[in-house]
N, CA, C, O and CB atoms as a CASP TS submission, in Angstrom:
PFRMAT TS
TARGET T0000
AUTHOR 0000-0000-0000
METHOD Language model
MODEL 1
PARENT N/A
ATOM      1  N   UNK     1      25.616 -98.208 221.389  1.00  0.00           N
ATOM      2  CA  UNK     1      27.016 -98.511 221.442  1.00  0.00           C
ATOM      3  C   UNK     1      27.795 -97.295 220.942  1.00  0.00           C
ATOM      4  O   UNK     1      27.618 -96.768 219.843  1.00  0.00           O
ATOM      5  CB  UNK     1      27.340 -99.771 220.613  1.00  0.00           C
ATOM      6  N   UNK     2      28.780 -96.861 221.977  1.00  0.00           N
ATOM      7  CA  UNK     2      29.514 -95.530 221.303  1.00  0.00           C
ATOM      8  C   UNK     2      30.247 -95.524 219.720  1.00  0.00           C
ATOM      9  O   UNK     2      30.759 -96.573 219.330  1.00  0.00           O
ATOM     10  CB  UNK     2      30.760 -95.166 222.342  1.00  0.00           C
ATOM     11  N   UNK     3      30.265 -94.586 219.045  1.00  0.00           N
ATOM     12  CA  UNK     3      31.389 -95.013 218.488  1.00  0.00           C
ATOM     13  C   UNK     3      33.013 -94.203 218.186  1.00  0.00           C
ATOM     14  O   UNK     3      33.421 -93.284 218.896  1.00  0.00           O
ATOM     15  CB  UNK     3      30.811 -95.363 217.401  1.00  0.00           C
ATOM     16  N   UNK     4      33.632 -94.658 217.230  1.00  0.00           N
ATOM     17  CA  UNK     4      34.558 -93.732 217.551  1.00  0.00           C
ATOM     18  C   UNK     4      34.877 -92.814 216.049  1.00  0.00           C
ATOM     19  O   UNK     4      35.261 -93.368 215.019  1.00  0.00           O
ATOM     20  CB  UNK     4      35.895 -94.571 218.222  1.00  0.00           C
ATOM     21  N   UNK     5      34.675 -91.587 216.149  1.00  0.00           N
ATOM     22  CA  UNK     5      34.728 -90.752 215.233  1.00  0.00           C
ATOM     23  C   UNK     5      36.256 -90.368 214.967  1.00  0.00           C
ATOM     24  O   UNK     5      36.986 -90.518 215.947  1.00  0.00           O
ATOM     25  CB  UNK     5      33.858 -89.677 215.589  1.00  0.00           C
ATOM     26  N   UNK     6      36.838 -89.912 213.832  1.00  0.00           N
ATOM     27  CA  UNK     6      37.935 -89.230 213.468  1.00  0.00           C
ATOM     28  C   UNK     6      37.799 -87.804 213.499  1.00  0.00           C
ATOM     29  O   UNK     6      37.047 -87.300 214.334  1.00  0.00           O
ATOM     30  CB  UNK     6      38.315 -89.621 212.279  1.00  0.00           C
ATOM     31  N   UNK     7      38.482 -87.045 212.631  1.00  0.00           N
ATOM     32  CA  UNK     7      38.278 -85.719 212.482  1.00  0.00           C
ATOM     33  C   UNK     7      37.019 -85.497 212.118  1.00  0.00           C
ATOM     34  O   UNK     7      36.326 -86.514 212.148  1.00  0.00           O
ATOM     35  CB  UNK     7      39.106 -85.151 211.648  1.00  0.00           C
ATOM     36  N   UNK     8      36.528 -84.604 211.811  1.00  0.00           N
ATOM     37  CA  UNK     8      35.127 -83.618 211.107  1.00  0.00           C
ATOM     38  C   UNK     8      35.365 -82.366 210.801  1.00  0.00           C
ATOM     39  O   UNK     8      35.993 -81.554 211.479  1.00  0.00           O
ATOM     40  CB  UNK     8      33.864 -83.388 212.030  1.00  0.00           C
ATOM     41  N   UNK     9      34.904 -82.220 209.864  1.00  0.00           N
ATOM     42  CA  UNK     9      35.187 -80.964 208.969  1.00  0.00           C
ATOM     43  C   UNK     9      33.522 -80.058 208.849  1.00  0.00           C
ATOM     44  O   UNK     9      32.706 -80.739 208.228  1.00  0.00           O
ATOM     45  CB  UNK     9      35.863 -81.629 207.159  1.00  0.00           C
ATOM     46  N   UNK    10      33.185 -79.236 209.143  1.00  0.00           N
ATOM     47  CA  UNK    10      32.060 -78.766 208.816  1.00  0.00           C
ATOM     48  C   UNK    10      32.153 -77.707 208.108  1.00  0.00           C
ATOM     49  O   UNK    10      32.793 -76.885 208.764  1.00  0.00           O
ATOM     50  CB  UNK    10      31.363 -78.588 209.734  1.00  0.00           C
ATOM     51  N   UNK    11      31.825 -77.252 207.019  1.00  0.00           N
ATOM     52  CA  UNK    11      31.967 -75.886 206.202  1.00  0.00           C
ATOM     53  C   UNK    11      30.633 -75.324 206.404  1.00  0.00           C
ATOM     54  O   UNK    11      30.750 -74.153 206.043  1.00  0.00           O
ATOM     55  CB  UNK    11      32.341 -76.032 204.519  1.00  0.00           C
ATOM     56  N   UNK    12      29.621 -75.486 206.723  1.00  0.00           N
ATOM     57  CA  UNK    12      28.030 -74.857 206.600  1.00  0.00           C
ATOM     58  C   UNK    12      27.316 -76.016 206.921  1.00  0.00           C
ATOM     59  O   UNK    12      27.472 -77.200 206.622  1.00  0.00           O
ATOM     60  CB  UNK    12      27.478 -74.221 205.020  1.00  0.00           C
ATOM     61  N   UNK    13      26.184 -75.175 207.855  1.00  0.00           N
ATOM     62  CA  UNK    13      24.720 -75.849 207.746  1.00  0.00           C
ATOM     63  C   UNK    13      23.315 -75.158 207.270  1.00  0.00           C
ATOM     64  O   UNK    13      23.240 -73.943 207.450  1.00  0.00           O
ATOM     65  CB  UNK    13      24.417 -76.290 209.083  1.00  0.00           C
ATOM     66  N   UNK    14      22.366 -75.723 206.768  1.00  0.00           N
ATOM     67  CA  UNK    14      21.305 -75.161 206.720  1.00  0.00           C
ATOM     68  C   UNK    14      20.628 -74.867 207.359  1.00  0.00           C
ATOM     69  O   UNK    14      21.022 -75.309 208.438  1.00  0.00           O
ATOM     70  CB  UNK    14      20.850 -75.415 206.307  1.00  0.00           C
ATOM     71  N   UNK    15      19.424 -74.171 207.562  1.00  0.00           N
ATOM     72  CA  UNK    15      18.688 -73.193 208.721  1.00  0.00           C
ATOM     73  C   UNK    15      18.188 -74.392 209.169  1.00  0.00           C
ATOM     74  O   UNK    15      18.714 -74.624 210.257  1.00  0.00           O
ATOM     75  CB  UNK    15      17.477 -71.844 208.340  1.00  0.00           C
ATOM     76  N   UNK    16      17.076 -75.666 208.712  1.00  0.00           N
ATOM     77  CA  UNK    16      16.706 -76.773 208.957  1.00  0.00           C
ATOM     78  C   UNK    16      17.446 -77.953 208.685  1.00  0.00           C
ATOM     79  O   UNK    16      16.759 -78.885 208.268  1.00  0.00           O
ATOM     80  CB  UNK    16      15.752 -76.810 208.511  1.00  0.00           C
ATOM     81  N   UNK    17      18.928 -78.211 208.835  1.00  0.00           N
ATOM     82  CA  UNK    17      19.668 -78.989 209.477  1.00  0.00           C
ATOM     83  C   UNK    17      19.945 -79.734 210.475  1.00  0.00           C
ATOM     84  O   UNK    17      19.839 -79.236 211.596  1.00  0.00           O
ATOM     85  CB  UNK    17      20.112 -78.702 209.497  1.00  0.00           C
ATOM     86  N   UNK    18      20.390 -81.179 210.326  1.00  0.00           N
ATOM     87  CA  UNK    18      21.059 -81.392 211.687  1.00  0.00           C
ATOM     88  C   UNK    18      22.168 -82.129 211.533  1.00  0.00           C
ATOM     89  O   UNK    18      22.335 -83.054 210.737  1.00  0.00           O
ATOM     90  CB  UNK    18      20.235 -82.054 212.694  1.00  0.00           C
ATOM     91  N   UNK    19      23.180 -81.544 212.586  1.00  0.00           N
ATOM     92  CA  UNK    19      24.479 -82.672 212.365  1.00  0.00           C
ATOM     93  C   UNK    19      24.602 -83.305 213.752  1.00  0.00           C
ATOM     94  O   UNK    19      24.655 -82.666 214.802  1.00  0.00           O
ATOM     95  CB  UNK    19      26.143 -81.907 211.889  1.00  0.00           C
ATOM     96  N   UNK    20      24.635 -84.449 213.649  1.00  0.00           N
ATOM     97  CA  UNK    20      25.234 -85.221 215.473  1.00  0.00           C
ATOM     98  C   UNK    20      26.159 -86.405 214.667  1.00  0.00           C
ATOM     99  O   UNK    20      26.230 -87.008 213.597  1.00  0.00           O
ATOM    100  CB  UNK    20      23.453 -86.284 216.941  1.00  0.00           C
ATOM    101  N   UNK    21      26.921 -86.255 216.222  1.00  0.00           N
ATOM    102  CA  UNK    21      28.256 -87.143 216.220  1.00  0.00           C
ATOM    103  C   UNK    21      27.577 -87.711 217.091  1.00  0.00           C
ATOM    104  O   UNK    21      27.039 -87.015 217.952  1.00  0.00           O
ATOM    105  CB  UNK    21      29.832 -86.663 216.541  1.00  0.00           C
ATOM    106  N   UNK    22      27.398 -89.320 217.103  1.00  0.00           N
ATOM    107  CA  UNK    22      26.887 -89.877 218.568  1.00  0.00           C
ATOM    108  C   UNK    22      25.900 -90.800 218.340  1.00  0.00           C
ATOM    109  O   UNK    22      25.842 -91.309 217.220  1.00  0.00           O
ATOM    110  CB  UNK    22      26.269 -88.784 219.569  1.00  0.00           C
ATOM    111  N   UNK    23      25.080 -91.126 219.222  1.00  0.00           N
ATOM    112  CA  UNK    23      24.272 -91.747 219.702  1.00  0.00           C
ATOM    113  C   UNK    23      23.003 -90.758 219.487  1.00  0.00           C
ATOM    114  O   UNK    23      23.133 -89.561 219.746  1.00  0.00           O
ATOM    115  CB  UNK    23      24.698 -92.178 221.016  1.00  0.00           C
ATOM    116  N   UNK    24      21.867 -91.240 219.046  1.00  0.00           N
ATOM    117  CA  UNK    24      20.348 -90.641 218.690  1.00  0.00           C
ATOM    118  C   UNK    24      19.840 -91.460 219.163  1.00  0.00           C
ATOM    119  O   UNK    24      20.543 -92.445 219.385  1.00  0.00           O
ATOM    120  CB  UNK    24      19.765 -90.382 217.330  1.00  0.00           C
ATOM    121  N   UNK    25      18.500 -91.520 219.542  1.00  0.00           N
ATOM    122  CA  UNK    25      17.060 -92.008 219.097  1.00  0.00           C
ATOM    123  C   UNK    25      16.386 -91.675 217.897  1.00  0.00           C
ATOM    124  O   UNK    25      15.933 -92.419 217.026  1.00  0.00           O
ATOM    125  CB  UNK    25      16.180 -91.632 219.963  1.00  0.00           C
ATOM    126  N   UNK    26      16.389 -90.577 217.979  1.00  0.00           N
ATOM    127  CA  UNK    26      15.214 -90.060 216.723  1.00  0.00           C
ATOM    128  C   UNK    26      15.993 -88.453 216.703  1.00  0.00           C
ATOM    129  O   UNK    26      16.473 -87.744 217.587  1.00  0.00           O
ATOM    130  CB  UNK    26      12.956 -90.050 217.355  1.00  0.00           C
ATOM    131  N   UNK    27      15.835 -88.316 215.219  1.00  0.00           N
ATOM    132  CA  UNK    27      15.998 -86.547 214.659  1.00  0.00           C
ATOM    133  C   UNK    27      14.989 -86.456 213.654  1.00  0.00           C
ATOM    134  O   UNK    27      14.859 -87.098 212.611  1.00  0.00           O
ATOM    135  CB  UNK    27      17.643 -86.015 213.835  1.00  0.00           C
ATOM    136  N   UNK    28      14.255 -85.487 214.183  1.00  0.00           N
ATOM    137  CA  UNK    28      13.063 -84.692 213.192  1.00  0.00           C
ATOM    138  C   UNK    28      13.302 -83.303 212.764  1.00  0.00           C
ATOM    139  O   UNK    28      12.761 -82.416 213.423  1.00  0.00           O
ATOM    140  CB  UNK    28      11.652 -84.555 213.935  1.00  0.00           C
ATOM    141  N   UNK    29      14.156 -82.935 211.588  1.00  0.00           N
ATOM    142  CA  UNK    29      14.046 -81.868 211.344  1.00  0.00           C
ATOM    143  C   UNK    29      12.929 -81.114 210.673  1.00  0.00           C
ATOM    144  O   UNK    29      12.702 -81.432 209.505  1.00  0.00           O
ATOM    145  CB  UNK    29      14.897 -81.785 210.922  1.00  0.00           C
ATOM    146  N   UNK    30      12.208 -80.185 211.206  1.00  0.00           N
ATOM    147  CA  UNK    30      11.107 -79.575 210.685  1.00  0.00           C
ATOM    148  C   UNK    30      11.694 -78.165 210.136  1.00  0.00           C
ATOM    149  O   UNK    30      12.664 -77.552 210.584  1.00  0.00           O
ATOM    150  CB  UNK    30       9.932 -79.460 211.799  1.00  0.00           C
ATOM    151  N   UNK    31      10.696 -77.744 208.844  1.00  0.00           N
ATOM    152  CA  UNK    31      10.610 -76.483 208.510  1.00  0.00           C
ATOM    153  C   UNK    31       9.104 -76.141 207.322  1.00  0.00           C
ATOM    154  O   UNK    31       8.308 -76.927 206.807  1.00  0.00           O
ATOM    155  CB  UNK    31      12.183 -76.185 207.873  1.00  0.00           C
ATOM    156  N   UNK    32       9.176 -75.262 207.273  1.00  0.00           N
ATOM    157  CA  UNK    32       7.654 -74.700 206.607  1.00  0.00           C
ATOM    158  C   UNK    32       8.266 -73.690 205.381  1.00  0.00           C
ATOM    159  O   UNK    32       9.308 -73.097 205.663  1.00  0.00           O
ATOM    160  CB  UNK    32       6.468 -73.601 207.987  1.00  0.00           C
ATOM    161  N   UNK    33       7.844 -73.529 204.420  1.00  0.00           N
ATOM    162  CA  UNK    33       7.743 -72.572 203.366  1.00  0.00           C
ATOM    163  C   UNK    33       6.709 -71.818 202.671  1.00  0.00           C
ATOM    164  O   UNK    33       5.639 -72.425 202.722  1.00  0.00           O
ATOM    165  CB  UNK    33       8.169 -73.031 202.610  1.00  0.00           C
ATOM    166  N   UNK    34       6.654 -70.918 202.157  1.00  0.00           N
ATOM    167  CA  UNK    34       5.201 -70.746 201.352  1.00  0.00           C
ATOM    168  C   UNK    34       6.419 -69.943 200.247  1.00  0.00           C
ATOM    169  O   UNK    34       7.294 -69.208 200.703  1.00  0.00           O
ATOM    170  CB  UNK    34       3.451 -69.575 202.295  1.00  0.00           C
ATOM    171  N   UNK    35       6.286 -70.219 198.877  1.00  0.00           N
ATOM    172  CA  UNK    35       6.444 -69.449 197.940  1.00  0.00           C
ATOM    173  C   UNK    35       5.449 -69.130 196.759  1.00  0.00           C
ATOM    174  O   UNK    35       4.499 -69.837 196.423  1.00  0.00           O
ATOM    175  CB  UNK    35       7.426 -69.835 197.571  1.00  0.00           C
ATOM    176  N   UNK    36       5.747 -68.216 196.324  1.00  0.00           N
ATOM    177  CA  UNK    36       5.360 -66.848 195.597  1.00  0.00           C
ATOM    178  C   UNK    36       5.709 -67.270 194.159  1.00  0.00           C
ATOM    179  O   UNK    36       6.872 -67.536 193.855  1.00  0.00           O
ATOM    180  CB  UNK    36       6.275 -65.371 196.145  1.00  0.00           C
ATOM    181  N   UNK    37       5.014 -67.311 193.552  1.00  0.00           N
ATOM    182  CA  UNK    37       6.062 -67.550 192.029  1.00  0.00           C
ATOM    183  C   UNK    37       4.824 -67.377 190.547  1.00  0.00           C
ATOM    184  O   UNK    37       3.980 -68.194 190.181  1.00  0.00           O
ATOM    185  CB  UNK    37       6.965 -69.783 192.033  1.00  0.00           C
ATOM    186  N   UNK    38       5.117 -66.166 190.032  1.00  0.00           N
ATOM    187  CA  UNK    38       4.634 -66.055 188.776  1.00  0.00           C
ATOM    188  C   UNK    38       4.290 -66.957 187.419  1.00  0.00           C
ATOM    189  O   UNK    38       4.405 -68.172 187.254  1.00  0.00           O
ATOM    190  CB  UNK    38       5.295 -65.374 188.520  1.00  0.00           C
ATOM    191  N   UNK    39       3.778 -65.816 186.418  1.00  0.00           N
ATOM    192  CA  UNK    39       3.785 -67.018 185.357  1.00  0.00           C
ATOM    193  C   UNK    39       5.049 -67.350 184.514  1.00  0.00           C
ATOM    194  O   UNK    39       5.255 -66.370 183.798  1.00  0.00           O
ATOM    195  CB  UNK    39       2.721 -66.744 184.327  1.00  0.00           C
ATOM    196  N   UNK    40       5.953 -68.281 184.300  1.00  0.00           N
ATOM    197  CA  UNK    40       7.428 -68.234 183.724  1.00  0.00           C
ATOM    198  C   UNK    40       8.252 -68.613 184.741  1.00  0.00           C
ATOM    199  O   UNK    40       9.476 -68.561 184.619  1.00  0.00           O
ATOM    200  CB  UNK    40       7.920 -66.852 183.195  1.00  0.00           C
ATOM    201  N   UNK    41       7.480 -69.147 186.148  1.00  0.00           N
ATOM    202  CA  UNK    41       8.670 -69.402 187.218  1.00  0.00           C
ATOM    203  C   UNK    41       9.187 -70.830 187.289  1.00  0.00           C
ATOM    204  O   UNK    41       8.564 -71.847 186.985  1.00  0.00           O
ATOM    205  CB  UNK    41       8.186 -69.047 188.701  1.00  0.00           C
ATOM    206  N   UNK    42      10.525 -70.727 187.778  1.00  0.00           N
ATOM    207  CA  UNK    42      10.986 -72.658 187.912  1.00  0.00           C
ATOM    208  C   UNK    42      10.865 -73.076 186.702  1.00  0.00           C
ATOM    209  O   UNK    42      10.276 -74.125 186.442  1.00  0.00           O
ATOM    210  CB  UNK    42       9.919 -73.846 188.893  1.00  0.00           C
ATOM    211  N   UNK    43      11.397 -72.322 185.814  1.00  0.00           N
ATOM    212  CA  UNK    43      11.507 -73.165 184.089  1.00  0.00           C
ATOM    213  C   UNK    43      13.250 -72.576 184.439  1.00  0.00           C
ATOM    214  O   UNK    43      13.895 -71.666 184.961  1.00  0.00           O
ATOM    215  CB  UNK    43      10.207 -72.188 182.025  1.00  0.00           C
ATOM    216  N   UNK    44      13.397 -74.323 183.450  1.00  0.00           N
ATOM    217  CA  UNK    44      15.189 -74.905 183.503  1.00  0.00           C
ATOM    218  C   UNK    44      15.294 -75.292 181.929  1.00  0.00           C
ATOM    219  O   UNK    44      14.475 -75.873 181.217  1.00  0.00           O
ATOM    220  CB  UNK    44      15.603 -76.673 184.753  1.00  0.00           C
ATOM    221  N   UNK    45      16.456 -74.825 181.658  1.00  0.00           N
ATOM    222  CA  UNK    45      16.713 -75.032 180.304  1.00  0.00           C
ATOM    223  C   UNK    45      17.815 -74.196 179.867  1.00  0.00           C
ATOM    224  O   UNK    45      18.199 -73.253 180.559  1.00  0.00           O
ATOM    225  CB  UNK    45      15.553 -74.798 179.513  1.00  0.00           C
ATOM    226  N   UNK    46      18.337 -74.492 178.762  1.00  0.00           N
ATOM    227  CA  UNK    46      19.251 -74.136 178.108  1.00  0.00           C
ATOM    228  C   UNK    46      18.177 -72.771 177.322  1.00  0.00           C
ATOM    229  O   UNK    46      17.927 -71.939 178.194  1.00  0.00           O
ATOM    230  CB  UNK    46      19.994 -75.500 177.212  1.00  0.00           C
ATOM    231  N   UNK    47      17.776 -72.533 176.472  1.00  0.00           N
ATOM    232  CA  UNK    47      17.064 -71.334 175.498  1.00  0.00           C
ATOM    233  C   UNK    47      15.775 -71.403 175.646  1.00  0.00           C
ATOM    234  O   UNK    47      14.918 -71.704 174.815  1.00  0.00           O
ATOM    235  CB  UNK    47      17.293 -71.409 173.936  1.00  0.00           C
ATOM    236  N   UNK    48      15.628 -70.977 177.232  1.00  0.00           N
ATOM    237  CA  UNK    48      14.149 -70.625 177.293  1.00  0.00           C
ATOM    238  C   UNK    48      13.646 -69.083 177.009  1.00  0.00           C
ATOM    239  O   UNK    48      14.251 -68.015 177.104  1.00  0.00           O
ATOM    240  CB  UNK    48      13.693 -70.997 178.707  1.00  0.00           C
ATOM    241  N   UNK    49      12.526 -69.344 176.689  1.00  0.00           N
ATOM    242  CA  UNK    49      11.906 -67.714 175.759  1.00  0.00           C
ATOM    243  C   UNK    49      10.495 -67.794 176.264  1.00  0.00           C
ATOM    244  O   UNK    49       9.560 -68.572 176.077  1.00  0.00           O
ATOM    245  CB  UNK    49      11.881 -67.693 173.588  1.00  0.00           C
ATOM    246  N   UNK    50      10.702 -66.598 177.044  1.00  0.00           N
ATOM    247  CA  UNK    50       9.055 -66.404 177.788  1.00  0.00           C
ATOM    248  C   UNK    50       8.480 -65.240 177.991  1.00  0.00           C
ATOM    249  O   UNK    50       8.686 -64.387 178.854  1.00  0.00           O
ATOM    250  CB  UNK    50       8.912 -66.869 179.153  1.00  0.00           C
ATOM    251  N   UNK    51       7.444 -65.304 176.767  1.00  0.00           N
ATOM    252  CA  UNK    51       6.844 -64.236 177.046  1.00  0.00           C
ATOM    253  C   UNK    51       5.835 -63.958 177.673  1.00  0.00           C
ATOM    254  O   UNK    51       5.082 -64.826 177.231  1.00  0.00           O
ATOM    255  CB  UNK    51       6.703 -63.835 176.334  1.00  0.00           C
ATOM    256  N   UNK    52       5.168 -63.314 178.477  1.00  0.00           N
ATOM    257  CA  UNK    52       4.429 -62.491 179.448  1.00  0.00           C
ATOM    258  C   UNK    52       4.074 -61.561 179.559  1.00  0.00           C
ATOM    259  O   UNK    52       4.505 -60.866 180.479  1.00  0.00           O
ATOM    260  CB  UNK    52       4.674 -62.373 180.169  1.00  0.00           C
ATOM    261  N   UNK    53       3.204 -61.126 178.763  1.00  0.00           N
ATOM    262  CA  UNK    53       2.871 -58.755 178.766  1.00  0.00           C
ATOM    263  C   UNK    53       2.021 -58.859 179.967  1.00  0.00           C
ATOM    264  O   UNK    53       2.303 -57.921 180.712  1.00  0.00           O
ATOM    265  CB  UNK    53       1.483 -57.582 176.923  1.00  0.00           C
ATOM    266  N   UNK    54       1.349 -59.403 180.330  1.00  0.00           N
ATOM    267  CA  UNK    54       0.787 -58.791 181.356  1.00  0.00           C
ATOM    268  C   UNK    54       0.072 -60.028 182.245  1.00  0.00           C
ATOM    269  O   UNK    54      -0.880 -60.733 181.911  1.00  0.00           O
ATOM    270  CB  UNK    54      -0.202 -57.639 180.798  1.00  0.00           C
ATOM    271  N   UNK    55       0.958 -60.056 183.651  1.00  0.00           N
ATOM    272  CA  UNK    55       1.102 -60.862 184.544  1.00  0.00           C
ATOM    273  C   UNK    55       1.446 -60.373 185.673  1.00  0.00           C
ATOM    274  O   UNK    55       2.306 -59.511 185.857  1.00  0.00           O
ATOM    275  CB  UNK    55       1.783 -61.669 184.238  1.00  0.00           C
ATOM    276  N   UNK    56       0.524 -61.117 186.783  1.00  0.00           N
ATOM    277  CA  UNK    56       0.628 -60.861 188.443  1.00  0.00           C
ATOM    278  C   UNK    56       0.561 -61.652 189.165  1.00  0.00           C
ATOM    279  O   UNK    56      -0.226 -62.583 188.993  1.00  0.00           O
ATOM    280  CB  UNK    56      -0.149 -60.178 189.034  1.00  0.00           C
ATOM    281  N   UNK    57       1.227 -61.584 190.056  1.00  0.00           N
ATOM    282  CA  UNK    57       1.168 -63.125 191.110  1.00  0.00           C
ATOM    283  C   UNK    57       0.302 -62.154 192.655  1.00  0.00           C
ATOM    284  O   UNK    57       0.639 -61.237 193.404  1.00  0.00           O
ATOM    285  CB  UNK    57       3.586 -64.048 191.686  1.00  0.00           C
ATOM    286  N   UNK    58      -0.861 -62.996 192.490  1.00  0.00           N
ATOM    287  CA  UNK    58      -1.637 -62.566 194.005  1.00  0.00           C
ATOM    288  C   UNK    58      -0.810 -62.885 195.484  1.00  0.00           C
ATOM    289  O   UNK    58      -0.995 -64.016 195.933  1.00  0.00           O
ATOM    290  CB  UNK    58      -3.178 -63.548 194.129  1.00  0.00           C
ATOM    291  N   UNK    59      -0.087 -62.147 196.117  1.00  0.00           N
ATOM    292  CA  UNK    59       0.539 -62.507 196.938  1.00  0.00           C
ATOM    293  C   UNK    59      -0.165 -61.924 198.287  1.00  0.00           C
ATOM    294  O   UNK    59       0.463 -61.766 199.334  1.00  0.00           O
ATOM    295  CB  UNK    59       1.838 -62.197 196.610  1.00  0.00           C
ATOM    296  N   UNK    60      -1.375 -61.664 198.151  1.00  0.00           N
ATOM    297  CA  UNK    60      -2.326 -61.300 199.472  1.00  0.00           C
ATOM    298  C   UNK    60      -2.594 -62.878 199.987  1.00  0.00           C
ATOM    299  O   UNK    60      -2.954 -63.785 199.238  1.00  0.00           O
ATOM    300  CB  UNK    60      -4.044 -60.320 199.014  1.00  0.00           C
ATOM    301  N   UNK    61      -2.318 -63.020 201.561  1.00  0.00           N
ATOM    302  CA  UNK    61      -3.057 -64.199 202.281  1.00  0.00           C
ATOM    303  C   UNK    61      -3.413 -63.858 203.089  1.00  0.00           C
ATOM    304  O   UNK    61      -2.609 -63.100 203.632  1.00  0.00           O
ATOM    305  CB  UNK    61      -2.586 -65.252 202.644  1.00  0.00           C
ATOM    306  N   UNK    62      -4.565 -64.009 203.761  1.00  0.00           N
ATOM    307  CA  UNK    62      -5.733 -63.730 204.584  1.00  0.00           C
ATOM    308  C   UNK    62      -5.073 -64.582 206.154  1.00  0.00           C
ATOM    309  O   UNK    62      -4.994 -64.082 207.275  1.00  0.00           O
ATOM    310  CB  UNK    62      -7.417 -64.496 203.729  1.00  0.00           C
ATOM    311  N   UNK    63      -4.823 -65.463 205.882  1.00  0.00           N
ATOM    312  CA  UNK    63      -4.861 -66.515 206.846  1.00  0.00           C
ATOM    313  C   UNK    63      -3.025 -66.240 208.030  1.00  0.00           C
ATOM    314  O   UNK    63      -1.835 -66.125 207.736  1.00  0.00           O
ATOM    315  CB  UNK    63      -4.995 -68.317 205.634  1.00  0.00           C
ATOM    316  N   UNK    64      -3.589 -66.247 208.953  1.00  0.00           N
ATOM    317  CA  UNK    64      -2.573 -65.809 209.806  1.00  0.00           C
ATOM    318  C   UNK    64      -1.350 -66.940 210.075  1.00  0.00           C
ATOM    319  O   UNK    64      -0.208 -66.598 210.380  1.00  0.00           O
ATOM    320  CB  UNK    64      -3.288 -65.397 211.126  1.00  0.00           C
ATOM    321  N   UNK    65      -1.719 -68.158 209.935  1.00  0.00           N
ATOM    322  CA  UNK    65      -1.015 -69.346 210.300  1.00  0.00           C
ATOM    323  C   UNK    65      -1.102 -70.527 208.885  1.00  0.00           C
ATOM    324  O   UNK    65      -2.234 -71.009 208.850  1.00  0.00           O
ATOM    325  CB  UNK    65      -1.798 -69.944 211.818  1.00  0.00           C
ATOM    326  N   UNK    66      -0.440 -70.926 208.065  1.00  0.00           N
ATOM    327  CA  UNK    66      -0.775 -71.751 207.271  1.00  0.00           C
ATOM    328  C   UNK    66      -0.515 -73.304 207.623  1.00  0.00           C
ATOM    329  O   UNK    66      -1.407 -74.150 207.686  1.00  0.00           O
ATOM    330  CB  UNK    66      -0.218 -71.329 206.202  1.00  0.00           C
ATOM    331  N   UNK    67       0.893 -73.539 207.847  1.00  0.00           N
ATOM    332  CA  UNK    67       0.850 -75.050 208.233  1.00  0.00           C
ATOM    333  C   UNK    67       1.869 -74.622 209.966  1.00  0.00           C
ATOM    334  O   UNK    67       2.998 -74.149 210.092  1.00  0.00           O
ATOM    335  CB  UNK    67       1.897 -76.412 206.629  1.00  0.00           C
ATOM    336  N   UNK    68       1.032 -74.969 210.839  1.00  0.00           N
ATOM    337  CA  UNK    68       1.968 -74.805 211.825  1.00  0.00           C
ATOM    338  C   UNK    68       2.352 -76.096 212.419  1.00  0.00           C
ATOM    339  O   UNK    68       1.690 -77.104 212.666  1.00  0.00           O
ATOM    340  CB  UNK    68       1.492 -73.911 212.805  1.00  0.00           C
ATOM    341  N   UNK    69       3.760 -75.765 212.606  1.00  0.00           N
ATOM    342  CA  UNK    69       4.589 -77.226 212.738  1.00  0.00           C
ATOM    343  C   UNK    69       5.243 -77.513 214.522  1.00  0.00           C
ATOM    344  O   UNK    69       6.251 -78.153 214.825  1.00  0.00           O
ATOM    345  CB  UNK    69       6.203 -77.090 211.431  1.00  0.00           C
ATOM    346  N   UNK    70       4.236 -76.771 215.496  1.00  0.00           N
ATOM    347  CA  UNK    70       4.631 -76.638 217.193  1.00  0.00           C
ATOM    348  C   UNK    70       3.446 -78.318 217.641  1.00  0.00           C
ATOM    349  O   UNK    70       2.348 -78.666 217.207  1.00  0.00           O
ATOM    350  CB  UNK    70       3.801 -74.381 218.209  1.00  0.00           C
ATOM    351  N   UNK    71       4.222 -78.827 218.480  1.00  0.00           N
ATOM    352  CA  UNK    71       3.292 -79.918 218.926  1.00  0.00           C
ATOM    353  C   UNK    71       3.718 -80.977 218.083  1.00  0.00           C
ATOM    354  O   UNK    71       2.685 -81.601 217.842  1.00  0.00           O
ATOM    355  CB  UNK    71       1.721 -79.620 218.789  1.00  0.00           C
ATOM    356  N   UNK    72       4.720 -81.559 217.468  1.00  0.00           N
ATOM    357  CA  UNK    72       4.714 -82.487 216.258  1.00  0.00           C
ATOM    358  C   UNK    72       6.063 -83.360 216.485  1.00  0.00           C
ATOM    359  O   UNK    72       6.727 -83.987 215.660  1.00  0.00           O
ATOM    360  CB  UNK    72       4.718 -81.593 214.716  1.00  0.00           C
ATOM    361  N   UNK    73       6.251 -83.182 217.934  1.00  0.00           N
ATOM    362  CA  UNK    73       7.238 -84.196 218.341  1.00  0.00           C
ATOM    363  C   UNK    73       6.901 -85.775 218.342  1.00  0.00           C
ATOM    364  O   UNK    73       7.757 -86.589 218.689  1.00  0.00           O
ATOM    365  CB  UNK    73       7.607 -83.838 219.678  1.00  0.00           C
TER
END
């Protein structure tokens, strides 16, 4: 059943977004990541204190494809 929209305002979308005005069946937004992150990473806080003398994050991957997301309709 149609419906009836007013104005719309869009300021930004994200890379794996979706916006529809309308009528759907189905929306699958897909996306993939791999991050990298040391020792001391993704800490939240007001007076965090981190020490670390000697630290490395292995960022070698062998593997050509990790999660591939083609075929997943």
């Amino acid at each position: 059943m149609p419906a009836i929209v007013g104005i719309v305002q869009v300021n930004s979308i994200g890379t794996s977004s979706v916006f529809n005005i309308g009528d759907v069946y189905k929306i699958m937004p897909m996306a993939t990541v791999k991050t990298f992150a040391g020792a001391g990473s993704f800490n939240t806080g007001d007076a965090i204190e981190v020490y670390n003398h000697i630290s490395s994050t292995n960022t070698y991957d062998q593997d050509g494809v990790d999660q591939p997301i083609s075929f997943t309709t």
